[in-house]
N, C-alpha and C positions, 0 to 999 in steps of 0.2 A: 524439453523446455517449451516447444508449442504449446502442447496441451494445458500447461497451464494458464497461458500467458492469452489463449482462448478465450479458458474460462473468466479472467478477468475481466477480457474485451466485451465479455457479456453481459457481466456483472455490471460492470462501470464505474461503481463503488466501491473504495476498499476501506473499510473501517480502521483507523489505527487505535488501539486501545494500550495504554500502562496498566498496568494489575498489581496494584499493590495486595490484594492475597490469591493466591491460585484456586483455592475455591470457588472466588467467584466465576472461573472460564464456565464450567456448565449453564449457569443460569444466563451468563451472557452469550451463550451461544445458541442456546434456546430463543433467546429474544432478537437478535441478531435475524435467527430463522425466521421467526414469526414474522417479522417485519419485509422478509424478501431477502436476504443477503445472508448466503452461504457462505462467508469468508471472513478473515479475521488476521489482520497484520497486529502483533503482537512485541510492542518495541523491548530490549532489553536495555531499558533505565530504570527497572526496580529489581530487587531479589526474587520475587516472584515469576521471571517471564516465564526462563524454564519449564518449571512446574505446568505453568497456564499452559504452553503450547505443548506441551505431553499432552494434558489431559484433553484439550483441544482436538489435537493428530488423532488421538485413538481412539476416538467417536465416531469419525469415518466418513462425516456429513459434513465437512466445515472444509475450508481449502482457507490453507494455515501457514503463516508465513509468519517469519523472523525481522523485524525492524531495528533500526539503534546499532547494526552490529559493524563494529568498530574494527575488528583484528581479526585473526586464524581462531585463537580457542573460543571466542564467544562465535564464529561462525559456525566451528566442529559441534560448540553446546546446542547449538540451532538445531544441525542436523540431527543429529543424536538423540535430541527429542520427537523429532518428526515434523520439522518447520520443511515445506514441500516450496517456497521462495526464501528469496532473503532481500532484503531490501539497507541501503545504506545510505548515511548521508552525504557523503562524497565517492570520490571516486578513490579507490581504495586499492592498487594494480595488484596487490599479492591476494585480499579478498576474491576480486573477481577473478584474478584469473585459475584459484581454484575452483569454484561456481564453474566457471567456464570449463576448466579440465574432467572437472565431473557432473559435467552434463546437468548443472543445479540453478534453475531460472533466477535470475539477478537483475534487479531494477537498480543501480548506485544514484545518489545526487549528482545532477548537473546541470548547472547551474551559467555555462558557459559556451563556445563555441571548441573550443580547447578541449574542456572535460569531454563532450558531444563527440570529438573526432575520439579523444583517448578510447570511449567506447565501442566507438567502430573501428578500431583498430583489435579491438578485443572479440569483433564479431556480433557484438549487440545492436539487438533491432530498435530495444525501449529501453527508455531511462525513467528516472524519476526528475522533475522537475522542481527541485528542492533551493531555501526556501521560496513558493512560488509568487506568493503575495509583498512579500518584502524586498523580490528583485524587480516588480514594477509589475506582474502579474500576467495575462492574457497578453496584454500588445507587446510586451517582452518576449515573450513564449513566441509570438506569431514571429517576431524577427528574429530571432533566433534559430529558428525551426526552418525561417524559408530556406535555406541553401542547401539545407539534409533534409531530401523530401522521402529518405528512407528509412525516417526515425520516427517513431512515434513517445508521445510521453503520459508519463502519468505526474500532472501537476501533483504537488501536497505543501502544506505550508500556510494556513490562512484560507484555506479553502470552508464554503460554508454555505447554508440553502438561498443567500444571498446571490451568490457569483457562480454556483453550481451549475445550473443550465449554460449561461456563458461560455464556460470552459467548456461543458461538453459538446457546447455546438462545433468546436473548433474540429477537423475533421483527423488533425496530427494525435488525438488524444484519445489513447488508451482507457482508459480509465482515470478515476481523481482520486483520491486519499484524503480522509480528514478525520477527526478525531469529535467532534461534535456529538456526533450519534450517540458515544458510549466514553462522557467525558471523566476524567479519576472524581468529581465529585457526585456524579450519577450513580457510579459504580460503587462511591463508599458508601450511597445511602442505599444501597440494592435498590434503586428507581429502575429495574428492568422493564414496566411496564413501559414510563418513556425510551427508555432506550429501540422498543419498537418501535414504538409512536413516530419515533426521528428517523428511523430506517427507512419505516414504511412512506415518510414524507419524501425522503431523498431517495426512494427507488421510484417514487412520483414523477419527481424533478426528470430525474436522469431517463423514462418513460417519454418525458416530452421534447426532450432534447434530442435532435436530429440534427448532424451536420449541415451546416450550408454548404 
């Protein structure tokens, strides 16, 4: 689970992209690279994720995670395709604690001090901070976050090249999440050129952003 959860820390960006058709994952992950960002959270709210994060996984170059997943069979679908995280919007104790039993890195929403313990009770170091903008954003995070100085998060939720450095200045934070870079109307007009273009601005951001 380290290893991955590294490679995000480095990253600091993590794309979340809907696919409504699976062909497009190559061209987006192509652009994805160009732009700086080898990764790619892949929510399942269309019929397409599946597919996408197959064809995603068996490129080799992309670190490829599962989003949106709700219950057991859409997390087995995850696996099964080659989703190497899984990310959820709440805390979901039968999801993680398979993740957990089989050693499969897990970011869940949480959104509270409550959810926060449930996951250390699970053994997790990082959560996802979901939704981040709509529960008061940064100064919420900060209060939240002081009494579990052993947790780190990845805000998502309204995150955007506005509040980007913000967040990453905070020194609790993982990586961010957002969906901007590689939005479903980007994607339906194959605009991959932007979809660099936004990478490469927010691998910018996150370049200047240093914890205080």
């Amino acid at each position: 689970m380290e290893n991955v959860l590294d490679r995000i820390a480095k990253l600091r960006i993590v794309p979340i992209v809907s696919m409504e058709d699976a062909q497009d994952a190559n061209p987006l992950a192509d652009a994805l690279l160009a732009g700086g960002l080898a990764i790619a959270e892949v929510t399942f709210r269309t019929a397409a994720a599946e597919q996408a994060i197959r064809t995603l996984a068996n490129r080799g170059d992309m670190l490829v995670g599962a989003g949106t997943v709700l219950n057991l069979d859409t997390l087995r679908r995850a696996i099964d395709a080659g989703a190497q995280f899984i990310v959820t919007p709440g805390f979901n104790p039968k999801v993680v604690a398979w993740c957990v039993s089989n050693k499969i890195p897990i970011t869940p929403g949480c959104a509270t001090p409550t959810d926060i313990e449930m996951a250390m009770d699970h053994g997790l170091k990082v959560v996802k901070f979901f939704p981040a903008e709509a529960f008061g954003g940064l100064k919420t995070l900060k209060a939240i976050a002081a009494p579990y100085g052993m947790m780190r998060y990845i805000p998502t939720g309204g995150i955007d090249p506005e509040n980007l450095e913000q967040y990453l200045k905070f020194d609790k934070i993982l990586a961010c999440g957002g969906s901007w870079m590689a939005t479903k109307e980007l994607l339906a007009a194959k605009q991959f050129d932007r979809v660099t273009e936004l990478t490469r601005q927010a691998v910018e951001i996150a370049n200047r952003a240093r914890p205080s």
